[in-house]
Each structure stands twice: as C-alpha cells, then as structure tokens.
Short mmCIF file of the C-alpha atoms (twelve columns), coordinates in Angstrom:
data_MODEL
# 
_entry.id   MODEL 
# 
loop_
_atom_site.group_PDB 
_atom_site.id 
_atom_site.type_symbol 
_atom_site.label_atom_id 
_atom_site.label_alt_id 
_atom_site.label_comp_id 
_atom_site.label_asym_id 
_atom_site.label_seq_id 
_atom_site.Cartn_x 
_atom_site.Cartn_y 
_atom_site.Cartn_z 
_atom_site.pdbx_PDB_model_num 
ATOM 1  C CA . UNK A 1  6.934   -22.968 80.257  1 
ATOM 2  C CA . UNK A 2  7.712   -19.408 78.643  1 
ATOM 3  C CA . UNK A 3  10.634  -21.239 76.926  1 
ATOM 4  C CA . UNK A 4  8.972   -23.725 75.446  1 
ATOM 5  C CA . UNK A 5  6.203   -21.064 73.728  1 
ATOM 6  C CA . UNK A 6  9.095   -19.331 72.560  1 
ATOM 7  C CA . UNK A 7  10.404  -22.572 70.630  1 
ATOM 8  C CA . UNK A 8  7.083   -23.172 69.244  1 
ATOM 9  C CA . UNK A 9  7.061   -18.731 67.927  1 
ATOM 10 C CA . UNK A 10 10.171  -19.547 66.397  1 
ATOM 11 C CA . UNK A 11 9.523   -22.897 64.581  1 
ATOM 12 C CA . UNK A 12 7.314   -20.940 62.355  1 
ATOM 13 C CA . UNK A 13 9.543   -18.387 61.597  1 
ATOM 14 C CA . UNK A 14 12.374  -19.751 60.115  1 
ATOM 15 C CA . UNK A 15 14.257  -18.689 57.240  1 
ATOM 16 C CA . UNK A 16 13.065  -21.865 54.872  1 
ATOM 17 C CA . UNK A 17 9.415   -20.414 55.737  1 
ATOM 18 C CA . UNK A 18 9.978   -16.957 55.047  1 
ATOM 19 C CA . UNK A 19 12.226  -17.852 51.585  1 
ATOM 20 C CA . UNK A 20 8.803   -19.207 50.795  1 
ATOM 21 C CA . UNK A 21 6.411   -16.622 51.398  1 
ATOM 22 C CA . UNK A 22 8.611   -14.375 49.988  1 
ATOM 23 C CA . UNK A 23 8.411   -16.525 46.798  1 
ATOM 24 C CA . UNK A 24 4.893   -16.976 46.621  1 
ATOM 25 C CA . UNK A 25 4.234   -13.196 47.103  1 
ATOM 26 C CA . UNK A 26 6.818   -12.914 44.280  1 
ATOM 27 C CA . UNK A 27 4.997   -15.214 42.310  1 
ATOM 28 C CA . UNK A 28 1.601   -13.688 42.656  1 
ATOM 29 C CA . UNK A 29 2.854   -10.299 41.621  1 
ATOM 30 C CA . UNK A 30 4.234   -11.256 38.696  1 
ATOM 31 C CA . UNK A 31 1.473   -13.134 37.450  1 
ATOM 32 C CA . UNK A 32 -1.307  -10.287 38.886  1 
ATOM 33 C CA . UNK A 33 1.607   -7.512  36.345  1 
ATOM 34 C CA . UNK A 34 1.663   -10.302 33.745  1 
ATOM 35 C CA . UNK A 35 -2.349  -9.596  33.855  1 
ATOM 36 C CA . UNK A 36 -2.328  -5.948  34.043  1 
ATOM 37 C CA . UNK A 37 0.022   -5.605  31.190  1 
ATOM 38 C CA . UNK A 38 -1.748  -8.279  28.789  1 
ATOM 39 C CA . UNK A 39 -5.255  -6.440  29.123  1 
ATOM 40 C CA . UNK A 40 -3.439  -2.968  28.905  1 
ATOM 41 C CA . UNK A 41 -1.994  -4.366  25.638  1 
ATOM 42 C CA . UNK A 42 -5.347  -5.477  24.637  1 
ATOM 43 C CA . UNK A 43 -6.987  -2.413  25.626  1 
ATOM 44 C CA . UNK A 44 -4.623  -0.520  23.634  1 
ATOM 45 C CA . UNK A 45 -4.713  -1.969  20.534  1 
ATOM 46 C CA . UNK A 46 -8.526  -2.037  20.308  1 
ATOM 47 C CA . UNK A 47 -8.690  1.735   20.758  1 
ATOM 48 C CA . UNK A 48 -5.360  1.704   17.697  1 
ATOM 49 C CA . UNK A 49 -7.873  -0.138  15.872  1 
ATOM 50 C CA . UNK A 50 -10.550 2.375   16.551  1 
ATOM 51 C CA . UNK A 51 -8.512  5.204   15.822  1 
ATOM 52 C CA . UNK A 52 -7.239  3.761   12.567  1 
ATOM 53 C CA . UNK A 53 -11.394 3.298   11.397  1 
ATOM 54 C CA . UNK A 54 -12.077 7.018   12.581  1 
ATOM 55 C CA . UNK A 55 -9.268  8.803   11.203  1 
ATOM 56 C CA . UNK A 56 -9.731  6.998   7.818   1 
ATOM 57 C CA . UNK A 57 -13.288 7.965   7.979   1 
ATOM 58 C CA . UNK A 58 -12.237 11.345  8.842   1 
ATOM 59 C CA . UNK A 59 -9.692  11.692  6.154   1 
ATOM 60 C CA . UNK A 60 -12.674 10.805  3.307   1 
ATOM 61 C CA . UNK A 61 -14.911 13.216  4.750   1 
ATOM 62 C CA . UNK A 62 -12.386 15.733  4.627   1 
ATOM 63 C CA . UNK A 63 -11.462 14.416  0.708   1 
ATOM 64 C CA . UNK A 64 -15.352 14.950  0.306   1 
ATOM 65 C CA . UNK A 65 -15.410 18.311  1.710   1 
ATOM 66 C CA . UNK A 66 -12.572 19.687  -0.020  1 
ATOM 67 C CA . UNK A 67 -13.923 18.026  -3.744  1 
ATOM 68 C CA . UNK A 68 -17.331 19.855  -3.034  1 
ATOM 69 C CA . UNK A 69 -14.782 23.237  -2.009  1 
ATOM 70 C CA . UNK A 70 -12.782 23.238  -5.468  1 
ATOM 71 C CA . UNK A 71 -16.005 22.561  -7.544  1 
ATOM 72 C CA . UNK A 72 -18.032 25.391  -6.271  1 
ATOM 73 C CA . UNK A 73 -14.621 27.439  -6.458  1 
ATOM 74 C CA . UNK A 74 -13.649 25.867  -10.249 1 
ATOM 75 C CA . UNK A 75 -17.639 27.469  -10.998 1 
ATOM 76 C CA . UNK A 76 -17.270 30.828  -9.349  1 
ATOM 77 C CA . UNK A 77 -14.183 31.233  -11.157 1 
ATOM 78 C CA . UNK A 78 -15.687 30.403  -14.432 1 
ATOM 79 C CA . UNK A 79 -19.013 33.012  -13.745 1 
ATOM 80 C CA . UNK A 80 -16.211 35.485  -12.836 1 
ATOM 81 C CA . UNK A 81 -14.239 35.197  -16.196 1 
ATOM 82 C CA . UNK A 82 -17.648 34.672  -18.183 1 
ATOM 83 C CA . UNK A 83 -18.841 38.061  -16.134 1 
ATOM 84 C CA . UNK A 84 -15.069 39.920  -16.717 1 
ATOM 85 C CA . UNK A 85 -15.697 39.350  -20.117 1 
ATOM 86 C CA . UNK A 86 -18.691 40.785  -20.865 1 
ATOM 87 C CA . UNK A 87 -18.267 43.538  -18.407 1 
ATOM 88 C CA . UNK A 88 -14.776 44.252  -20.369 1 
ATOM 89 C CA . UNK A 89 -16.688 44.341  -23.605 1 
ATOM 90 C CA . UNK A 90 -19.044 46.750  -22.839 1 
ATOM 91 C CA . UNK A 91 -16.556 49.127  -21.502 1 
ATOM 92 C CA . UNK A 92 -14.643 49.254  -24.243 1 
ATOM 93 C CA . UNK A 93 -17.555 49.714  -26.704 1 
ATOM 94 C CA . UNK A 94 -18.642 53.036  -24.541 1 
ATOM 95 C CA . UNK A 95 -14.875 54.043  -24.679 1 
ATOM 96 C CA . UNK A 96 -14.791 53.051  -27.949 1 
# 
C-alpha cells in the first residue's frame, strides 16, 4: 500500500511538470518586470515633462528679475553721474 502512494507522490513530480512551472513562473515575472518598467518609464517622463515646464518658467522669471535688476541699476547709475556732476561743479567754483 505505502508503495503505491509513493507512485502516485511521484507522478506529480516529474521533471516535464516542474520544466513547466518553472516556465510559467518565468513567464509571469517577466511580464509582472515588463509592467514595472513600462509605468516607471511612464512615470518618468511625465515628471521630464514637468520639469521641462518649471524650469522654463523658472528661467523667465529669473530673465524678469534680472531686467527689473539692470533697470533700477542703469537709473541709479544715471542719478549718480547727474549728482557727480553737479557736486563736481560746485566744488570747483568754491576752489575756484
């Protein structure tokens, strides 16, 4: 009786059977990787895509900022000569 259990254990682990489950876990992990890496991929270029829209923003604020920077410095620099010059003037004449 004990042999005949053991012939029944063993007719469901042959080689053929295990050659298949061995391929069908093989299968399912390369189409569960195949997933991962397609919505990694997906994931990653939507946050590319989000970078690219802040950074440009980012880069015309910064144009912005530095345009408002060299305007109020182009005026101080003209009330500094205008000031130089008059200042200048009236030294001399008290020199003078």
């Amino acid at each position: 009786m004990a042999k005949n259990k053991k012939n029944k254990d063993n007719k469901y682990f042959t080689l053929e059977n295990a050659i298949d489950t061995v391929s069908l876990v093989n299968t399912v992990a390369l189409t569960t990787t195949e997933k991962v890496f397609d919505k990694g991929f997906e994931t990653v270029e939507k946050l590319q895509s989000l970078t690219d829209k802040l950074l440009k923003k980012g880069f015309k604020f910064s144009a912005k900022q530095h345009d408002v920077m060299f305007d109020a410095l182009e005026d101080t620099k003209e009330k500094a000569v205008k000031t130089y010059k008059k200042v200048s003037k009236r030294f001399n004449k008290k020199a003078a």
